[in-house]
PLY file of the C-alpha trace (Angstrom):
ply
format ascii 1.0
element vertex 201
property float x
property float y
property float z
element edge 200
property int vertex1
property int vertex2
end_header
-11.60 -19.87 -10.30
-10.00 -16.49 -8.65
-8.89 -16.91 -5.35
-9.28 -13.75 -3.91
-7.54 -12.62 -0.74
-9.18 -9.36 0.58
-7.15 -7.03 3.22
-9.90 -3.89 4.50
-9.89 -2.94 8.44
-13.34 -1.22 8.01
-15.40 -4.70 8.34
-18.50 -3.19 6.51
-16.90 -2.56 3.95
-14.59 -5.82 3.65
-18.23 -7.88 4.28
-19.69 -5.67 1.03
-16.42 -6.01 -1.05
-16.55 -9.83 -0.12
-19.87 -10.23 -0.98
-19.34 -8.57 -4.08
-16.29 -10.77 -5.15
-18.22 -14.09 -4.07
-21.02 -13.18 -6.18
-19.56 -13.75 -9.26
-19.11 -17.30 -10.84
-15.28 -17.19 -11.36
-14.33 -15.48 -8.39
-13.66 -16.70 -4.83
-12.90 -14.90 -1.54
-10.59 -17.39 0.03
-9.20 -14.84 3.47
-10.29 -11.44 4.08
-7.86 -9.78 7.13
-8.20 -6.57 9.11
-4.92 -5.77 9.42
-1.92 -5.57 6.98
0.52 -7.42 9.28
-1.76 -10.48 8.59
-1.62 -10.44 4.97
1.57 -12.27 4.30
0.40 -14.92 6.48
-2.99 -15.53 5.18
-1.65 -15.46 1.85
1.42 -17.94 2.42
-1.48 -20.15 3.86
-4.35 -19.68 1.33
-2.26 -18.70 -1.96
-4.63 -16.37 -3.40
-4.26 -15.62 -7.16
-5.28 -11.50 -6.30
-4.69 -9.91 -3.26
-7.09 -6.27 -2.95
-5.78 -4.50 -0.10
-6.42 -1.31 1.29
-3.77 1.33 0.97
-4.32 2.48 5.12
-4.20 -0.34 7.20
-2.96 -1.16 10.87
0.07 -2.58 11.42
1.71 -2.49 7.81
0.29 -0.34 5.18
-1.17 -1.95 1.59
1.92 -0.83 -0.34
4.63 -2.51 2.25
2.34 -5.57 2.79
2.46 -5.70 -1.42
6.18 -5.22 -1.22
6.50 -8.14 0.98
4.08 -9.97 -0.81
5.69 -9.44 -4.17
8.81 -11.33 -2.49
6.95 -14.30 -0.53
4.63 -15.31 -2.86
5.49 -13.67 -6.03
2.34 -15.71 -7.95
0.40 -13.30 -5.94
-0.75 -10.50 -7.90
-1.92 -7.40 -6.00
-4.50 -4.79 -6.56
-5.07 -1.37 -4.91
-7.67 0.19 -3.37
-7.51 3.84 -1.85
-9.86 6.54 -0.39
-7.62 8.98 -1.91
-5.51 9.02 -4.98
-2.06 11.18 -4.54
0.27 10.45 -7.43
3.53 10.24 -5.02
1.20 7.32 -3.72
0.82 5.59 -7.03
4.27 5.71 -7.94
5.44 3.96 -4.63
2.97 1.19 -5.30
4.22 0.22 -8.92
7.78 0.19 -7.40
6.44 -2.24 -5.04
5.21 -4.62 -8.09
1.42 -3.68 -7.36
-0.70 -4.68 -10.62
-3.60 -2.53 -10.12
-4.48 0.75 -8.46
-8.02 2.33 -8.14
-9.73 4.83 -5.79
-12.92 3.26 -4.04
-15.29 5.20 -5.41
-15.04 3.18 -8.79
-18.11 1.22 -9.84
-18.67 -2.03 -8.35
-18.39 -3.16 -11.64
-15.19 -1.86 -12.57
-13.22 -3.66 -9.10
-14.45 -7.29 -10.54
-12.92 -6.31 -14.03
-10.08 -4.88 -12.07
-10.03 -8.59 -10.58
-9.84 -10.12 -13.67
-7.77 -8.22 -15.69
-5.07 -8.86 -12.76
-5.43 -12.42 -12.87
-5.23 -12.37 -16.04
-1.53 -10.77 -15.75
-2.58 -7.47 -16.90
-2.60 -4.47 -15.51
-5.43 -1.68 -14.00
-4.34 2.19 -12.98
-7.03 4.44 -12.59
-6.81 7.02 -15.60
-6.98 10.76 -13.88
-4.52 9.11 -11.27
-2.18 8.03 -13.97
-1.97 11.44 -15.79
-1.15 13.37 -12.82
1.13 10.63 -11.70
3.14 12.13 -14.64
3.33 15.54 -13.77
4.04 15.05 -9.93
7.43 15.96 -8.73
9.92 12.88 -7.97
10.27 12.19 -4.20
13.56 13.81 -3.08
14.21 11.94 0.10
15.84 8.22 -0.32
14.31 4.83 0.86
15.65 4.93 3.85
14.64 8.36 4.79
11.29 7.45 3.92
11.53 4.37 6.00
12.68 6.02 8.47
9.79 8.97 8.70
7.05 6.49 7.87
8.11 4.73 11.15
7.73 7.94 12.86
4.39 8.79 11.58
3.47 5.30 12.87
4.24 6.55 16.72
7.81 4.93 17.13
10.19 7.02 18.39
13.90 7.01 17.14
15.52 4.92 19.53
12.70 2.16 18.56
13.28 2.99 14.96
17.15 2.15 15.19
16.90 -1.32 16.97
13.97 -2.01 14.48
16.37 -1.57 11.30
19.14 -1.81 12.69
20.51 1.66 12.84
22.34 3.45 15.55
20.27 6.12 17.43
22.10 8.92 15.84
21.77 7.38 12.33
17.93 7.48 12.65
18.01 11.35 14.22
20.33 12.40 11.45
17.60 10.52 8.30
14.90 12.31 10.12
16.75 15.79 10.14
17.51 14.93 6.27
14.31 14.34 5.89
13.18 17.63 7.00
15.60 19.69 5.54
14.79 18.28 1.85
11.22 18.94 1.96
11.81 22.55 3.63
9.55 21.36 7.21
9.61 23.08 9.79
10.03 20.04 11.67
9.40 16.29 12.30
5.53 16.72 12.07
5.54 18.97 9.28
7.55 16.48 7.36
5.39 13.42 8.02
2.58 16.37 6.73
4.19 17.03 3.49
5.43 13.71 2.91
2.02 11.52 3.38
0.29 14.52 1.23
2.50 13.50 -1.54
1.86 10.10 -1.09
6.05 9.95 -0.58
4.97 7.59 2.82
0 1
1 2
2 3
3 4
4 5
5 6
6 7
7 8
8 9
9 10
10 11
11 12
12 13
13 14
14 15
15 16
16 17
17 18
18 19
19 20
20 21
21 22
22 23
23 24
24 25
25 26
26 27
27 28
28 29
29 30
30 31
31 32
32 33
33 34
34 35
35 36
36 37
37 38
38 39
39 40
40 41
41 42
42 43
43 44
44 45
45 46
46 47
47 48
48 49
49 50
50 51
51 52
52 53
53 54
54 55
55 56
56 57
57 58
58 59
59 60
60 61
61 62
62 63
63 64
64 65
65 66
66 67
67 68
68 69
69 70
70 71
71 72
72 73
73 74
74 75
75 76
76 77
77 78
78 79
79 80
80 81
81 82
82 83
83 84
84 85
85 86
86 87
87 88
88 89
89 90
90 91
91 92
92 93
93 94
94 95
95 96
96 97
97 98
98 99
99 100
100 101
101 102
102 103
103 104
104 105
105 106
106 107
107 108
108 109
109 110
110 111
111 112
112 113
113 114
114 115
115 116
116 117
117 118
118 119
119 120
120 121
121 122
122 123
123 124
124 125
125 126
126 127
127 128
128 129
129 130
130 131
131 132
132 133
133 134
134 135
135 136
136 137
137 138
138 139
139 140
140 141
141 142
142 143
143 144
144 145
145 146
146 147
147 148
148 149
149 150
150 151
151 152
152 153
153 154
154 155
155 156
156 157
157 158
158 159
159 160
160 161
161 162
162 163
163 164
164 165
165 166
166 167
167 168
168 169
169 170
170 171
171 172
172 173
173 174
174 175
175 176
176 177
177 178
178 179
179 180
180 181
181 182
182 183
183 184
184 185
185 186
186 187
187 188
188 189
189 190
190 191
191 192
192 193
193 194
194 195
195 196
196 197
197 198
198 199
199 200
């Protein structure tokens, strides 16, 4: 049997994807959680065999929570879902260890397979996504840069940011002005803008 754990903060569509897991005979849904914050937790406590998350979720994106998933329970292998496929996205997610990656407008079908295939220790990346994957452009700002402007798309401010990581205030203010000088913004905003487009954060 698959345990399943299933991480979606739209709750008609976690009930459908459930429902769609628990139908078949191999497959269980053991947690589903609304929030990404709660899926190291429910996995420590359920030890799923697949986690599906959902790329944009509150409180820690899919791609961090796999991250920290990858390093709690590494048995736990994760799969993908997003609304929209931006290669800068993909690549982030298979440095984070994720196993699979597919948009959700894939067939039903093709997300149990997906399930599978995962448990099974292989690996699913949705084709077009792949190929332009490929040609994208590299991400020119460094982890913590990233870090640092995907806290400030989230609403902190810098002095938040810096006791957070542990940074000085002036550390975080000079990342974020890196940040926007690399990717030519015309400011903070701009650089969260061009940065989440890419799929950089």
């Amino acid at each position: 049997m698959i345990r399943v754990l299933l991480a979606e903060d739209v709750r008609i569509l976690r009930e459908a994807l459930a429902g769609l897991l628990d139908r078949e005979d191999d497959v269980e849904v053991v947690a589903q959680v609304a929030a990404g914050d709660a899926i190291v937790p429910a996995a420590l406590r359920e030890r799923p065999d697949v986690a599906v998350l959902d790329i944009e979720l509150p409180g820690l994106d899919g791609v961090s929570a796999a991250a920290e998933l990858a390093r709690r329970l590494p048995g736990c292998r994760t799969l993908i879902l997003t609304g929209v496929g931006r290669p800068g996205t993909l690549r982030r997610a298979m440095a984070a260890g994720v196993a699979g990656f597919m948009v959700k407008d894939s067939a039903p079908g093709d997300l149990v397979d997906a399930v599978r295939t995962v448990a099974a220790g292989g690996r699913v990346v949705d084709p077009q996504l792949a190929f332009a994957a490929l040609d994208a452009p590299d991400c020119p700002l460094t982890d913590r840069e990233c870090e640092v402007l995907r806290l400030t798309a989230s609403g902190a401010e810098p002095p938040q940011i810096a006791a957070r990581i542990g940074l000085s205030y002036g550390t975080v203010r000079n990342y974020l002005a890196s940040a926007v000088t690399k990717l030519g913004a015309r400011n903070r905003v701009d650089a969260i803008r061009i940065a989440a487009e890419a799929g950089w954060i």
